[in-house]
C-alpha atoms as a printed R data frame, in Angstrom:
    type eleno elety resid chain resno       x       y      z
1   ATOM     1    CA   UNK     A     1 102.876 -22.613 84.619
2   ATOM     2    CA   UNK     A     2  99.438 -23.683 83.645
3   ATOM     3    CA   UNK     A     3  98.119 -26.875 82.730
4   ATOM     4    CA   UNK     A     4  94.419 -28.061 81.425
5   ATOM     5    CA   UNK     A     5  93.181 -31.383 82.148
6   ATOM     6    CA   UNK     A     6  90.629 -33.621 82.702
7   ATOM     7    CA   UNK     A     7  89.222 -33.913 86.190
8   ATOM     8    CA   UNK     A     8  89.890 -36.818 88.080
9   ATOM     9    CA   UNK     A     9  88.002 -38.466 91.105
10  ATOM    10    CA   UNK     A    10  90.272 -36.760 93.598
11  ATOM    11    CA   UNK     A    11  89.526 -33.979 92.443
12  ATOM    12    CA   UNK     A    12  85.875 -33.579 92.949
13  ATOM    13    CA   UNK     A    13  85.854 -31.610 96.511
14  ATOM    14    CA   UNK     A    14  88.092 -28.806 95.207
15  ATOM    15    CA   UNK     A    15  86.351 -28.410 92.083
16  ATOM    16    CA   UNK     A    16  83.281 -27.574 94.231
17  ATOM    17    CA   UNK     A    17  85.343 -25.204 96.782
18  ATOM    18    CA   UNK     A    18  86.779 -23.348 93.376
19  ATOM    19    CA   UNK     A    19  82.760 -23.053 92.079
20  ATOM    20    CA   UNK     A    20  82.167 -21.439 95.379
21  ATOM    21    CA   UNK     A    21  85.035 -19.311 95.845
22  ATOM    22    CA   UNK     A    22  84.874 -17.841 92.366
23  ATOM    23    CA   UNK     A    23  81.071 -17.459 92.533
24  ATOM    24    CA   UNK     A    24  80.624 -16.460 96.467
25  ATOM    25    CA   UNK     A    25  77.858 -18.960 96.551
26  ATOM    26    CA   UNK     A    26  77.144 -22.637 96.176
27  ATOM    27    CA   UNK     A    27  74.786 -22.388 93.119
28  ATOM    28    CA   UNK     A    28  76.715 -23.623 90.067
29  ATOM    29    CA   UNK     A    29  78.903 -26.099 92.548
30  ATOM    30    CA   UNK     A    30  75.359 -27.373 92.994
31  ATOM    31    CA   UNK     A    31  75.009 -27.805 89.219
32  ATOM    32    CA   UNK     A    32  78.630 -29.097 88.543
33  ATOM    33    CA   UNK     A    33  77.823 -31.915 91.343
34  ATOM    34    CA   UNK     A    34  74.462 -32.644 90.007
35  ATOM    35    CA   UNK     A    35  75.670 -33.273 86.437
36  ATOM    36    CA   UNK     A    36  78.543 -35.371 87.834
37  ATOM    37    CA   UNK     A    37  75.633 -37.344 89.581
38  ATOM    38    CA   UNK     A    38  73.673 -38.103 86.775
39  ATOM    39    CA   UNK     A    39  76.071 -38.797 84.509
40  ATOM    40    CA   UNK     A    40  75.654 -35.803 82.344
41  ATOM    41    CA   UNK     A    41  79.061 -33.938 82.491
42  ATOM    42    CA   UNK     A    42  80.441 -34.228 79.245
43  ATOM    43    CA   UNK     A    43  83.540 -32.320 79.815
44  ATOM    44    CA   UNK     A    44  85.298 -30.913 83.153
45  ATOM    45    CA   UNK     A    45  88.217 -30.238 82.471
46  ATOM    46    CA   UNK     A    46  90.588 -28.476 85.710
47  ATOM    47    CA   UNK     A    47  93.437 -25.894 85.712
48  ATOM    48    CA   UNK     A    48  96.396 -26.467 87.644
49  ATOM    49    CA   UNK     A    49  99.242 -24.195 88.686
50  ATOM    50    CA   UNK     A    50 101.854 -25.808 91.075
51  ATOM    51    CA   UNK     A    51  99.681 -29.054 91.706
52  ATOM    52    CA   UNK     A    52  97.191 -26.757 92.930
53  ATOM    53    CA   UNK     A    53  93.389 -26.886 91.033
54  ATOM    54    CA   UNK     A    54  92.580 -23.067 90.887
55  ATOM    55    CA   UNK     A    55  90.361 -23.299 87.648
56  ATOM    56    CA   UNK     A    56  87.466 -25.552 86.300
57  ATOM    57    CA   UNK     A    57  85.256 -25.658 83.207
58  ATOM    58    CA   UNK     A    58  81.858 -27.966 82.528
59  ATOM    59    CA   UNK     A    59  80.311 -28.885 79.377
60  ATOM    60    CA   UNK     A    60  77.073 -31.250 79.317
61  ATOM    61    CA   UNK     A    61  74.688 -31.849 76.310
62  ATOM    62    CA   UNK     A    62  71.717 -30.228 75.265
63  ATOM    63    CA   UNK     A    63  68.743 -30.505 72.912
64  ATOM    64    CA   UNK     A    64  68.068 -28.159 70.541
65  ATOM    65    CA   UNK     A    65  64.198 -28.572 69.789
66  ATOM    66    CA   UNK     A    66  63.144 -27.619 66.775
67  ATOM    67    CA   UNK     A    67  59.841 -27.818 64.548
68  ATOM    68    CA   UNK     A    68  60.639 -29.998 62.078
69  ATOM    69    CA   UNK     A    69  63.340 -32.042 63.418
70  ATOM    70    CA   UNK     A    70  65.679 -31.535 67.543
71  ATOM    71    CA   UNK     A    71  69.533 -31.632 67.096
72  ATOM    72    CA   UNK     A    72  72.163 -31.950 69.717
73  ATOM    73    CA   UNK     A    73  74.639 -29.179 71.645
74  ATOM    74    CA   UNK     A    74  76.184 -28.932 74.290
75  ATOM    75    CA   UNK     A    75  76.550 -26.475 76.759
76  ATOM    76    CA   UNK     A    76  79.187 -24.191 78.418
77  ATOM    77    CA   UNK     A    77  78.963 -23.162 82.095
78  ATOM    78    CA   UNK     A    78  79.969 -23.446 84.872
79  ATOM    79    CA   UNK     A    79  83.208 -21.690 84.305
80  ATOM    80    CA   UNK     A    80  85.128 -20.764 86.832
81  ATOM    81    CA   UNK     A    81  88.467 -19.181 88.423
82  ATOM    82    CA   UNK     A    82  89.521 -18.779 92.085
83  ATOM    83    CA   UNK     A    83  89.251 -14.737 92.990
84  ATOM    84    CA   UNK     A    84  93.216 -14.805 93.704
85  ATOM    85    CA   UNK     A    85  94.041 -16.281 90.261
86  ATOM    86    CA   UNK     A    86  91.500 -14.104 87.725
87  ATOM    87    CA   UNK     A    87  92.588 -11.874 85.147
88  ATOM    88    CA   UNK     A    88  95.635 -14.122 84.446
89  ATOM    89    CA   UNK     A    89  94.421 -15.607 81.327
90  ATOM    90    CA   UNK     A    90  93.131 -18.706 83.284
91  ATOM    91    CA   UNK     A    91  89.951 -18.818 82.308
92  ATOM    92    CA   UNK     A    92  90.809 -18.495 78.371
93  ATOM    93    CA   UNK     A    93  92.638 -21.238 78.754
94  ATOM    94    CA   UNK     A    94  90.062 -23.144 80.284
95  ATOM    95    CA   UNK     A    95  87.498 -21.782 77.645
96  ATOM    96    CA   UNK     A    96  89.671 -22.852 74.537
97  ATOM    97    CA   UNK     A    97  90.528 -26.282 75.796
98  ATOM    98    CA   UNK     A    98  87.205 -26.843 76.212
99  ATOM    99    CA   UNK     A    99  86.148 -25.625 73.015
100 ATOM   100    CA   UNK     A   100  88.742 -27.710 71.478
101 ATOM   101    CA   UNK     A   101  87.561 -31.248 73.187
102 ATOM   102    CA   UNK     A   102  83.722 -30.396 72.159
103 ATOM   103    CA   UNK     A   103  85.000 -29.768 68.869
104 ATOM   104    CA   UNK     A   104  87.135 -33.288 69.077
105 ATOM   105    CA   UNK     A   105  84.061 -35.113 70.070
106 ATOM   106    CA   UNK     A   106  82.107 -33.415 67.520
107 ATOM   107    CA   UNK     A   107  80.064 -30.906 68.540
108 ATOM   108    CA   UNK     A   108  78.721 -28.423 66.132
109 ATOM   109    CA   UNK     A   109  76.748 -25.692 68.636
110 ATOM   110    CA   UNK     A   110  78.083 -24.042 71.641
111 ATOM   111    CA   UNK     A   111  75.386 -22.561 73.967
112 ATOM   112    CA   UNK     A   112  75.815 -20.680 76.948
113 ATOM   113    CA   UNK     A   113  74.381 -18.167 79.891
114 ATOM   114    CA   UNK     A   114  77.394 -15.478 80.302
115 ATOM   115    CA   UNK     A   115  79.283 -12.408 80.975
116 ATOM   116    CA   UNK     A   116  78.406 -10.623 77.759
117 ATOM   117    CA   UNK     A   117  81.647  -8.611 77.672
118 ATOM   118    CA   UNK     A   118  84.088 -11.948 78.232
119 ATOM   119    CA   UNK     A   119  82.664 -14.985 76.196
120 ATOM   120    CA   UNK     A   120  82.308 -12.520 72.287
121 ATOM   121    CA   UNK     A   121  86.509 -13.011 72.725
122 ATOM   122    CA   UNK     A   122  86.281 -16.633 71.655
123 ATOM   123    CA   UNK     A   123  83.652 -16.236 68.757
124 ATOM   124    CA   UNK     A   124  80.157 -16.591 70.681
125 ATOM   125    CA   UNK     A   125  77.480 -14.677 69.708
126 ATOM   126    CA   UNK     A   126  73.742 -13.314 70.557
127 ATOM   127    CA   UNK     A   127  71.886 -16.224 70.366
128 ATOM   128    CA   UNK     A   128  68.726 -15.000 70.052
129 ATOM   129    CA   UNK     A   129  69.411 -13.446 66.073
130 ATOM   130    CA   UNK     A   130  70.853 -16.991 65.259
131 ATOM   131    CA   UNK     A   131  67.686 -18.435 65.849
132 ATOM   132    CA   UNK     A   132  68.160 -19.918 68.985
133 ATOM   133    CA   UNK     A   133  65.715 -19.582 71.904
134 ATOM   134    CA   UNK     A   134  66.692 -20.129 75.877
135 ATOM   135    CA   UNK     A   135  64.285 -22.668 77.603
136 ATOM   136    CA   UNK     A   136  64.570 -20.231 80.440
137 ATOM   137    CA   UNK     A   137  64.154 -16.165 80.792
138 ATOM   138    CA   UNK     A   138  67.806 -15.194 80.358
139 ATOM   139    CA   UNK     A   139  68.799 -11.793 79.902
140 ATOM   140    CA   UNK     A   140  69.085 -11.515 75.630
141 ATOM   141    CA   UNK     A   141  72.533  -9.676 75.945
142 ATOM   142    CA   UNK     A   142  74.096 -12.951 78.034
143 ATOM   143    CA   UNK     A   143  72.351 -15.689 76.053
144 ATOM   144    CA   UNK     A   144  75.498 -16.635 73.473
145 ATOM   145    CA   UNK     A   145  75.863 -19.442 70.846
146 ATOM   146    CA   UNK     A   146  79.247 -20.310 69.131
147 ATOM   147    CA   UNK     A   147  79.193 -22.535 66.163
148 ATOM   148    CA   UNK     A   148  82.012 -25.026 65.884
149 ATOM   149    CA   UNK     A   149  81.481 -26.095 62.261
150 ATOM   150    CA   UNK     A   150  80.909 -22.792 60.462
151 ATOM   151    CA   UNK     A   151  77.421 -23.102 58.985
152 ATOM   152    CA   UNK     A   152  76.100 -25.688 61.735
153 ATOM   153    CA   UNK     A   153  72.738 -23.448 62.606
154 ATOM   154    CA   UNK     A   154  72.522 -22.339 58.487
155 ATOM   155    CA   UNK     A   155  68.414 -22.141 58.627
156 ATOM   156    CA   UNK     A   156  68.061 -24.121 61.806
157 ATOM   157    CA   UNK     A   157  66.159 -22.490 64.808
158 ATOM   158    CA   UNK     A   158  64.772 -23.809 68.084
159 ATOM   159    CA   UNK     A   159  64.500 -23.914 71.619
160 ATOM   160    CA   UNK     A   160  67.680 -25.079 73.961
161 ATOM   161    CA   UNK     A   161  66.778 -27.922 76.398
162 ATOM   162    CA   UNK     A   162  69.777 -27.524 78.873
163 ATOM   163    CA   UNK     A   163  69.685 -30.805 81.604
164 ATOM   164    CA   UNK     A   164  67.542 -30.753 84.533
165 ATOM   165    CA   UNK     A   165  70.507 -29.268 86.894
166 ATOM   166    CA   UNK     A   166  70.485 -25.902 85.589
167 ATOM   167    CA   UNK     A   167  67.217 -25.340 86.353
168 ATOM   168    CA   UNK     A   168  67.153 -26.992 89.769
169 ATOM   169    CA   UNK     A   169  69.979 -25.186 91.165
């Protein structure tokens, strides 16, 4: 059985060995840790199957700017799975519990950089048609939005400022 739940100090060095297992390279463990470092990770929430972490999801906030007035998000990413434990629903898991504690804390927009065939399951969306703008080349086609409160974006557009880690990594 599978359980979501927060992270917890002790858990910090496997949620990095998970980010580099699942991604074959230390990229987005390097984002997850800088987040953690400066404060800026919102959610993390962990899977666990037989007191063993083999999932992990991030959230941290971003800026929407806009021209006549910036408004807050938050982001989605890193997600990931360990390779022996993928295609078991994990990850969905991981994705709607997350959804569901950005919604809790009150959230409106959803942004994200992903797998174009995977995230459209839970609602997300081009971004780019919704009038939302990447503040870094992104392919259009993985470049997603979900809104949490239907309407959030109605005649809103802008540019997403994700934090400094994403860009660094």
């Amino acid at each position: 059985m599978i359980t979501i739940r927060k992270e917890k100090p002790g858990d910090i060095a496997t949620i990095r060995s998970v980010n580099e297992r699942a991604f074959y390279q230390d990229g987005e463990a390097n984002i997850v840790e800088k987040l953690r470092n400066r404060g800026a990770l919102t959610i993390s929430l962990v899977a666990v199957e037989d007191d063993k972490i083999v999932g992990h999801i991030a959230f941290s906030p971003a800026i929407v700017e806009a021209e006549d007035s910036n408004f807050g998000a938050i982001a989605l990413g890193p997600m990931a799975v360990l390779p022996s434990c993928q295609r078991e629903g994990i990850g969905s898991l991981l994705v709607r519990a997350g959804l569901d504690e950005c919604q809790r804390l009150g959230y409106e927009v959803v942004a994200l950089v992903g797998h174009p065939d995977y995230y459209p399951r839970f609602g997300f969306v081009p971004a780019s048609p919704q009038g939302l703008e990447c503040e870094f080349p992104v392919p259009d086609k993985a470049w997603m939005m979900l809104e949490l409160r239907k309407g959030a974006l109605a005649g809103r557009r802008g540019k997403v400022i994700f934090q400094p880690a994403f860009s660094e990594a």
